[in-house]
C-alpha positions as a Python dict, from the first residue, in 0.01 Angstrom:
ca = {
    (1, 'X'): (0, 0, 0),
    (2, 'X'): (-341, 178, 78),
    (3, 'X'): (-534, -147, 85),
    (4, 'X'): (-266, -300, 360),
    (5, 'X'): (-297, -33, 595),
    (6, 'X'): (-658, -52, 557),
    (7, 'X'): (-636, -400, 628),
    (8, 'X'): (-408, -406, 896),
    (9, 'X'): (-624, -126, 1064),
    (10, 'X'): (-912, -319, 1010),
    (11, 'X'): (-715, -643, 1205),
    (12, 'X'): (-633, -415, 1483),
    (13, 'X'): (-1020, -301, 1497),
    (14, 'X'): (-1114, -677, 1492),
    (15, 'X'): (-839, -771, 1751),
    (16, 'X'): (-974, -473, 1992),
    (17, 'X'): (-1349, -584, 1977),
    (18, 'X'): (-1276, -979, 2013),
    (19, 'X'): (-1012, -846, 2329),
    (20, 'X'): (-1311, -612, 2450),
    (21, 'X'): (-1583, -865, 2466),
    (22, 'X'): (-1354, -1126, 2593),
    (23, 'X'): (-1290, -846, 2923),
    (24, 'X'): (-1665, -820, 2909),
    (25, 'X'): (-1748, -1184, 2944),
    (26, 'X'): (-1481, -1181, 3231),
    (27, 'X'): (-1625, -943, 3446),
    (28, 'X'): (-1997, -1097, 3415),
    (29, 'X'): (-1851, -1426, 3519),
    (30, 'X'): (-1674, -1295, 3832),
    (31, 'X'): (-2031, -1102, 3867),
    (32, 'X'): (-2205, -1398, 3870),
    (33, 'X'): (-1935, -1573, 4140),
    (34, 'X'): (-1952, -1315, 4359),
    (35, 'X'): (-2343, -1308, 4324),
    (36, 'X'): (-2350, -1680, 4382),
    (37, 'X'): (-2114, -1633, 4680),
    (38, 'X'): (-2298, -1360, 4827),
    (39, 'X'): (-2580, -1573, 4825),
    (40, 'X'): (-2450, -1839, 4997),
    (41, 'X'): (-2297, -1601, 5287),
    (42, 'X'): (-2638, -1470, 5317),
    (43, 'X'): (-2830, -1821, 5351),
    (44, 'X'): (-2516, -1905, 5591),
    (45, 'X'): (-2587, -1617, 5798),
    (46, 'X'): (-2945, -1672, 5821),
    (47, 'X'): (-2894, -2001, 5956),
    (48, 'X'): (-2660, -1855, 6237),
    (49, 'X'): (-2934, -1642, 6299),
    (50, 'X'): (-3221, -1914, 6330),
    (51, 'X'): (-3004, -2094, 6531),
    (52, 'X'): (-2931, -1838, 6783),
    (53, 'X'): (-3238, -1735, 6767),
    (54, 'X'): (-3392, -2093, 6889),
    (55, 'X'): (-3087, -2093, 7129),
    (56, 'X'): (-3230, -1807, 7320),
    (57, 'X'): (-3606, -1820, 7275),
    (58, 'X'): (-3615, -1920, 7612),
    (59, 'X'): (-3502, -1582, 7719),
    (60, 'X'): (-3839, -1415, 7553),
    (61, 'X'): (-4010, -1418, 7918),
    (62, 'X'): (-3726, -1367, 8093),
    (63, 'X'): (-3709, -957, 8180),
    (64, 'X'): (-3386, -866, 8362),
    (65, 'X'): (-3407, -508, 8539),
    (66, 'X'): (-3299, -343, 8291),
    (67, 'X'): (-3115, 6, 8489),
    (68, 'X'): (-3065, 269, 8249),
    (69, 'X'): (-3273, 587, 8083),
    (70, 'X'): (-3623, 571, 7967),
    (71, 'X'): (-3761, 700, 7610),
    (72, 'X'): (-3828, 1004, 7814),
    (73, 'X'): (-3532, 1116, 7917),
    (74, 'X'): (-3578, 1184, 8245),
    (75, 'X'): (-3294, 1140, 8506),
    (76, 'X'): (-3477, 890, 8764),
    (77, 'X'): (-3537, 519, 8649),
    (78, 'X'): (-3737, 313, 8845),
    (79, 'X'): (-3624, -75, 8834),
    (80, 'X'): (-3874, -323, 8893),
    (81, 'X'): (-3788, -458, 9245),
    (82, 'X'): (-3673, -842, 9100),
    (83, 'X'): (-3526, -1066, 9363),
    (84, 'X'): (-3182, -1168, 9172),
    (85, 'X'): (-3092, -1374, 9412),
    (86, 'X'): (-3392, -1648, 9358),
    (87, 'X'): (-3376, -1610, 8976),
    (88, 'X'): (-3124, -1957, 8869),
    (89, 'X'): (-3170, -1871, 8494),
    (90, 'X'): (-2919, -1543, 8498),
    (91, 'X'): (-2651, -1462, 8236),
    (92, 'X'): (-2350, -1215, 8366),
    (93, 'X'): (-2147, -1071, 8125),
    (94, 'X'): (-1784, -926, 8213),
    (95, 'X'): (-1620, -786, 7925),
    (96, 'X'): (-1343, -731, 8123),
    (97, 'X'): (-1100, -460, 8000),
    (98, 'X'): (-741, -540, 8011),
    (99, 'X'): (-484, -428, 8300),
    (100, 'X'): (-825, -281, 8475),
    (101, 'X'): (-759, -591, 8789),
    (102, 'X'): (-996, -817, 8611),
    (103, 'X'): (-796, -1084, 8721),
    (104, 'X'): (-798, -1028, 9079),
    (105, 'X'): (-1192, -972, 8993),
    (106, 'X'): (-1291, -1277, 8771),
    (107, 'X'): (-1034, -1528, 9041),
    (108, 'X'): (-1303, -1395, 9328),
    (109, 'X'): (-1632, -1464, 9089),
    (110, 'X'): (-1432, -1844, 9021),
    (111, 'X'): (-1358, -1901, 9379),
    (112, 'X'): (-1723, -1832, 9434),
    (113, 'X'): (-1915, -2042, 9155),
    (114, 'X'): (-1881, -2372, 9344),
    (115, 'X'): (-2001, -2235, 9653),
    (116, 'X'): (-2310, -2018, 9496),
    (117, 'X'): (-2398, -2310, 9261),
    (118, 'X'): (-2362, -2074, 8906),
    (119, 'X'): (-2109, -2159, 8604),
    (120, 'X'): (-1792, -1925, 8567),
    (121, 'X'): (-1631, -1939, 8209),
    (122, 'X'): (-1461, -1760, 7926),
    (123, 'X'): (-1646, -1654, 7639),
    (124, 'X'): (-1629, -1871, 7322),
    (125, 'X'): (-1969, -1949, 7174),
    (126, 'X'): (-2279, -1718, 7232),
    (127, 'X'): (-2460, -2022, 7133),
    (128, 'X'): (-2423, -2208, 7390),
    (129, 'X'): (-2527, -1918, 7669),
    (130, 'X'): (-2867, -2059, 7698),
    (131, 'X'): (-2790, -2401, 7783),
    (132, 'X'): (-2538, -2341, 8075),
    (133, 'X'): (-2689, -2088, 8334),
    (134, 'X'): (-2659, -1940, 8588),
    (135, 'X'): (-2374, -1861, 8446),
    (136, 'X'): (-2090, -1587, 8480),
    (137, 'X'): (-1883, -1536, 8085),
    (138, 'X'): (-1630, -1315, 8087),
    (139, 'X'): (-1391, -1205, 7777),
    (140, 'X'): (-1162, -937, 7644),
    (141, 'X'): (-1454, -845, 7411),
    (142, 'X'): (-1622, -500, 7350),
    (143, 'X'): (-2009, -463, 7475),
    (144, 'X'): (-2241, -656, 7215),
    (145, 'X'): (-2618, -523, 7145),
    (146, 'X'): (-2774, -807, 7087),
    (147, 'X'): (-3078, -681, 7009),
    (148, 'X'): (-2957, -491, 6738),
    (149, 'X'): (-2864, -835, 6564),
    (150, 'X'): (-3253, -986, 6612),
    (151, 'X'): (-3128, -1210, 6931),
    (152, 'X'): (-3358, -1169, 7216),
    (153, 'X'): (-3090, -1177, 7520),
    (154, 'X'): (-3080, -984, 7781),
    (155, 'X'): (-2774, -1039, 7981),
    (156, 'X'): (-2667, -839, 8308),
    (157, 'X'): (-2355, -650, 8211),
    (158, 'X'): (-2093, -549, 8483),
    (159, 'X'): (-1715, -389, 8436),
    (160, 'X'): (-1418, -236, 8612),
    (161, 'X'): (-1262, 91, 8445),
    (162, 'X'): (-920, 221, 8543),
    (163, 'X'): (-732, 567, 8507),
    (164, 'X'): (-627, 543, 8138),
    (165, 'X'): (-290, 675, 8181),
    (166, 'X'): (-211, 435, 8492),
    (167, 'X'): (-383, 122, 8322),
    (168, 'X'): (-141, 250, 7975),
    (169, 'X'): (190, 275, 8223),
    (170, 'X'): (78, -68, 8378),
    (171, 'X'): (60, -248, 8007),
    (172, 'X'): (406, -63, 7930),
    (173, 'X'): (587, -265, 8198),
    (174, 'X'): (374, -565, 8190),
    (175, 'X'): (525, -649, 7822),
    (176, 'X'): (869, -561, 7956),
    (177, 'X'): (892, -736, 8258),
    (178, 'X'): (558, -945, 8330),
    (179, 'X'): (352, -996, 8640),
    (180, 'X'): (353, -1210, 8969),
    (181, 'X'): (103, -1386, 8855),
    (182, 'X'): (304, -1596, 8572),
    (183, 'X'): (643, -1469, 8649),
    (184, 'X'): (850, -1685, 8407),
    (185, 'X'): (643, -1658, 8119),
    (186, 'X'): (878, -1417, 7883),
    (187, 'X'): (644, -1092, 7732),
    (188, 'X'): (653, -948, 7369),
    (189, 'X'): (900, -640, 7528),
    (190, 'X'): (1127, -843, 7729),
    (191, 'X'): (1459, -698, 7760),
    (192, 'X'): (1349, -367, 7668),
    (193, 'X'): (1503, -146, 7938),
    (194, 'X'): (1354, 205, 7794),
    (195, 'X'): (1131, 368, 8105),
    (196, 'X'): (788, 544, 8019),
    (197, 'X'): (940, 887, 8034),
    (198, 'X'): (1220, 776, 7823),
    (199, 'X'): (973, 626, 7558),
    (200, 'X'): (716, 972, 7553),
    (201, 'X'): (1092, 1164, 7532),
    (202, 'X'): (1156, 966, 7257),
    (203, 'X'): (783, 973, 7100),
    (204, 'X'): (830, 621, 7061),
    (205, 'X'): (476, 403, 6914),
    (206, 'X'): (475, 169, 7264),
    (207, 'X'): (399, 501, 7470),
    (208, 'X'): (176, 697, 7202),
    (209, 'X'): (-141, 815, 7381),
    (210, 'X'): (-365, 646, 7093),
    (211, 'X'): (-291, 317, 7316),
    (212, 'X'): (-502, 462, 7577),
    (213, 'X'): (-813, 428, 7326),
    (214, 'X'): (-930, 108, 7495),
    (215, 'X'): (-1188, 146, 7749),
    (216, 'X'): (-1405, 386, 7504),
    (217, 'X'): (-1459, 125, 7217),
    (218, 'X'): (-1498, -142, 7511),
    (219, 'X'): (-1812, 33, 7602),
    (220, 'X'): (-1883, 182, 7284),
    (221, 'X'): (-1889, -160, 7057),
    (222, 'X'): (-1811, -317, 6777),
    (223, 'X'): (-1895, 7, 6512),
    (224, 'X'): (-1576, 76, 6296),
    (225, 'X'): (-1614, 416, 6475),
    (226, 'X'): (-1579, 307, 6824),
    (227, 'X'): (-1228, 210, 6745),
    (228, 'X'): (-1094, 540, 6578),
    (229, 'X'): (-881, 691, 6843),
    (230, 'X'): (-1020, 1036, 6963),
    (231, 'X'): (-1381, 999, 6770),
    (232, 'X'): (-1649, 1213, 6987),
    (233, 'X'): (-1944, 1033, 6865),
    (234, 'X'): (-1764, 673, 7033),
    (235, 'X'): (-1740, 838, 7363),
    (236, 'X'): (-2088, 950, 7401),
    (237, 'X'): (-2183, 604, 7257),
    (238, 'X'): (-2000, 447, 7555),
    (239, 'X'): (-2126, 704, 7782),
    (240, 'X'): (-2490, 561, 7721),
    (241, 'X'): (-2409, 236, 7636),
    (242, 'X'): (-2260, 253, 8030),
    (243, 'X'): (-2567, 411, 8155),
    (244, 'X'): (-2861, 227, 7969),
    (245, 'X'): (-2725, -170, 7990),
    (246, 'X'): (-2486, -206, 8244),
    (247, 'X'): (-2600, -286, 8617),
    (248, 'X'): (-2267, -162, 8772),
    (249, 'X'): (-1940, -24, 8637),
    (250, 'X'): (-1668, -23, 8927),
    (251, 'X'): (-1298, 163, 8921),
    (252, 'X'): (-1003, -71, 8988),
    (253, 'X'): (-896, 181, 9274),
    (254, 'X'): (-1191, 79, 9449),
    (255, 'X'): (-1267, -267, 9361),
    (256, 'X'): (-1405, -355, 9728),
    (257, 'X'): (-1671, -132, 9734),
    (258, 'X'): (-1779, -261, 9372),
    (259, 'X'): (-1715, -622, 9481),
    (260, 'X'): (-1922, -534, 9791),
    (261, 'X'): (-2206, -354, 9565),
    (262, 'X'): (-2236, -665, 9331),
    (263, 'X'): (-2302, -856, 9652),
    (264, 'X'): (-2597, -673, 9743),
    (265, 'X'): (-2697, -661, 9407),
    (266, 'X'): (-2633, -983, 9290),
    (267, 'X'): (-2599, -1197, 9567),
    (268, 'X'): (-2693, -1550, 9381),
    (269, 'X'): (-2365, -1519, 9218),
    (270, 'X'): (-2138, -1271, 9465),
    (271, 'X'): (-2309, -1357, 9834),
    (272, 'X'): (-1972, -1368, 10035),
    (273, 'X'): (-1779, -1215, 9773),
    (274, 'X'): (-1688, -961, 9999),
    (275, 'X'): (-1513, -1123, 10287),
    (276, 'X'): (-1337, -1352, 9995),
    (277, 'X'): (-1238, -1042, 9854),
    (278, 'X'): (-1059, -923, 10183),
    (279, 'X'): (-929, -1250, 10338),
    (280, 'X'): (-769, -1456, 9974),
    (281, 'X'): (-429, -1459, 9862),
    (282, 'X'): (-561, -1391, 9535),
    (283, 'X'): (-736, -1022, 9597),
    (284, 'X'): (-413, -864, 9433),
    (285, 'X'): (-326, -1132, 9211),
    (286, 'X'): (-75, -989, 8874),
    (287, 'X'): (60, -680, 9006),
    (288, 'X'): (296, -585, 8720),
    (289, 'X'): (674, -608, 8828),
    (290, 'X'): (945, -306, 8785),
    (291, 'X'): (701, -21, 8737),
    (292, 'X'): (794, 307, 8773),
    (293, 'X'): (538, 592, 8780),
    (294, 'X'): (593, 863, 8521),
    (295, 'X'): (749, 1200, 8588),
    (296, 'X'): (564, 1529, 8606),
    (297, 'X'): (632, 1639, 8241),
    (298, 'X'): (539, 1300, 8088),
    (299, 'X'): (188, 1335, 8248),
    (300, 'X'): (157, 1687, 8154),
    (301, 'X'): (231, 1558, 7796),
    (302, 'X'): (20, 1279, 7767),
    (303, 'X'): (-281, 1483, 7909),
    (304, 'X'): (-229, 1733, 7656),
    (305, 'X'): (-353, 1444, 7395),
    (306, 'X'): (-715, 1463, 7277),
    (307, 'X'): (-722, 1056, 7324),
    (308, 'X'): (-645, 1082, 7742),
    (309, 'X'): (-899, 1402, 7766),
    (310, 'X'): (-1177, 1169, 7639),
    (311, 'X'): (-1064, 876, 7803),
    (312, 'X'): (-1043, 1037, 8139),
    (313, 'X'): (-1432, 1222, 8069),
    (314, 'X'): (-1549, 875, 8054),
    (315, 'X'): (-1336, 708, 8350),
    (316, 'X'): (-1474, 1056, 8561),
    (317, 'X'): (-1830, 983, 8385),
    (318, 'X'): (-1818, 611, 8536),
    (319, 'X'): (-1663, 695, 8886),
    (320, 'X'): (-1937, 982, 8981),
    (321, 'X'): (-2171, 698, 8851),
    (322, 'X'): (-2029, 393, 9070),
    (323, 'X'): (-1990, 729, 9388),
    (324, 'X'): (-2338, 779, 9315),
    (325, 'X'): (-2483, 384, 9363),
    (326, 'X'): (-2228, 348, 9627),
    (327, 'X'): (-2404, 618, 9841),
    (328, 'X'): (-2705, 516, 9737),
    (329, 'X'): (-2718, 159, 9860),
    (330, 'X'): (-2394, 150, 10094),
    (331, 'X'): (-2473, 502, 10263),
    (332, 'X'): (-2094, 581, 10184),
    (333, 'X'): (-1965, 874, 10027),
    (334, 'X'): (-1640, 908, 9859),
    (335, 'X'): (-1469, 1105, 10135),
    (336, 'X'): (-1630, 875, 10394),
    (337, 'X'): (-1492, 510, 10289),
    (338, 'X'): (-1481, 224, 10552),
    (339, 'X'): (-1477, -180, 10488),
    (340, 'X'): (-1752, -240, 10759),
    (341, 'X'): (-1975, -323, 10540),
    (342, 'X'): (-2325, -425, 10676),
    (343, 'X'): (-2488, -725, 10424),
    (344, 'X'): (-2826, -725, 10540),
    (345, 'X'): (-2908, -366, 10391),
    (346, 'X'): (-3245, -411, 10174),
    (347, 'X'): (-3161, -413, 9765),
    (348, 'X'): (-3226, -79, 9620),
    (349, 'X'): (-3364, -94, 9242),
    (350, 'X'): (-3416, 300, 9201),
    (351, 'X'): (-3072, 467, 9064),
    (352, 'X'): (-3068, 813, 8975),
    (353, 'X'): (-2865, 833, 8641),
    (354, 'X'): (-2571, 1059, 8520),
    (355, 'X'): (-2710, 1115, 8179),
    (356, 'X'): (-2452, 1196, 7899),
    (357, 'X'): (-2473, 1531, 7781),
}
């Protein structure tokens, strides 16, 4: 009886090796796969790389004014005095944040490529930026260092910003009821008849204030941490990311004084822009249908959140920004605002920065 156990103990000891070295050889194949694998992702992504980086070689010689802070942090950044409107070889980036106007915006810069000779299109394939310029791409995409990823382009960025709580109440009642633009095209919402204040009554996910957490990680990027609703370190990101590579940032509430600016500043692609702006159909093109502003004690609700408090530093950060270049090459300040516009004012390359804090 002795000897049996021992034997049977023995078979379960045997049995429990063979099973262990079985698991062993298991996980060094799968090693080995996902070493192989890796491998091939990183010889993949190397040839991206080369590729983009032949793409845009051309760009090597090409130096944009770059308006932003130098590496000594002084307020006052000197531009070199480029003539934008002889240079055919420019690349305009609009990462256009949604329910900002960039509609009304990007139909202008379309309306305009045929008569200032540059390209207008969506963004699909960075690849491609180098063999169709000038060019204007615009996107729902958040700003892209390239740089940082070893590809020597430079673009010129430009954006609009809105109020966060009127662009959030704007996307509310664009899912529920649509815009003018495409009126019978049916939205995610439709049929839902709850109003704004009825949804932040109800604490209901469509209204939450973490839905205003757009136009931060738009400026901010594409770091996991630009996208985590209330994160400090994203809105000082976007705060220099706004300051240090973007030529202008406009507000929707005054879109023709930044249409008016990018003339001035960019008048190969905007010359005109201006009285296009004022005198086409399509200057107020999807104005959301059925909107109804929110009540008192909604906004005191919503502007209790930690997510509208930083979303409304940096829409306040960009507006005394954009009041600033206004005054500066316009001569207008905000409490002074007129549409007599003179174009023949020199271009000014010399902005004195708001530097984040």
């Amino acid at each position: 009886m002795l000897k049996k156990n021992i034997l049977n103990n023995n078979l379960l000891l045997f049995a429990g090796i063979i099973f262990f070295v079985v698991l062993v050889l298991y996980f060094e194949v799968r090693v080995l796969n996902l070493e192989g694998n890796n491998e091939k992702l990183v010889s993949e992504v190397a040839i991206v790389r080369k590729q983009l980086l032949a793409s845009t070689e051309k760009e090597a010689n090409l130096h944009m004014p770059i308006i932003g802070g130098g590496a000594g942090g002084g307020s006052l950044v000197e531009v070199p005095n480029v003539n934008l409107k002889d240079r055919r070889d420019l690349v305009v980036i609009y990462n256009r944040v949604p329910k900002t106007g960039s509609t009304s915006f990007i139909n202008v810069a379309y309306d305009l490529c045929r008569l200032n000779s540059y390209h207008a299109r969506f963004a699909f394939n960075v690849s491609k930026w180098d063999s169709i310029k000038p060019a204007l791409y615009h996107g729902h995409v958040a700003y892209v260092h390239f740089e940082k990823f070893g590809v020597n382009l430079r673009p010129v960025w430009i954006n609009l910003i809105r109020r966060p709580l009127d662009r959030l109440v704007s996307y509310y009642y664009f899912l529920r009821y649509g815009d003018d633009f495409r009126p019978h095209l049916v939205r995610r919402k439709h049929g839902d008849k709850v109003t704004f204040d009825e949804c932040v009554e109800k604490k209901q996910p469509d209204c939450h204030p973490d839905n205003m957490w757009l136009q931060v990680p738009f400026f901010c990027g594409h770091s996991a941490l630009c996208w985590e609703p209330g994160n400090k370190w994203a809105l000082e990101e976007a705060k220099r990311n706004l300051i240090s590579h973007y030529l202008l940032v406009g507000v929707t509430e005054e879109m023709e004084d930044f249409i008016h600016l990018l003339e001035i500043t960019l008048p190969s692609f905007f010359e005109g822009a201006t009285k296009h702006y004022l005198n086409s159909k399509k200057s107020h093109l999807r104005r959301t249908v059925q909107k109804a502003d929110p009540s008192a004690s909604t906004i005191k609700k919503i502007q209790e959140s930690k997510v509208w408090q930083m979303e409304q530093e940096l829409y306040d950060f960009a507006l005394a920004q954009f009041h600033f270049m206004r005054k500066r090459t316009l001569g207008l300040s905000a409490s002074n605002r007129t549409s007599q516009f003179t174009t023949e004012r020199s271009q000014q390359f010399m902005y004195e920065k708001i530097r984040p804090k």
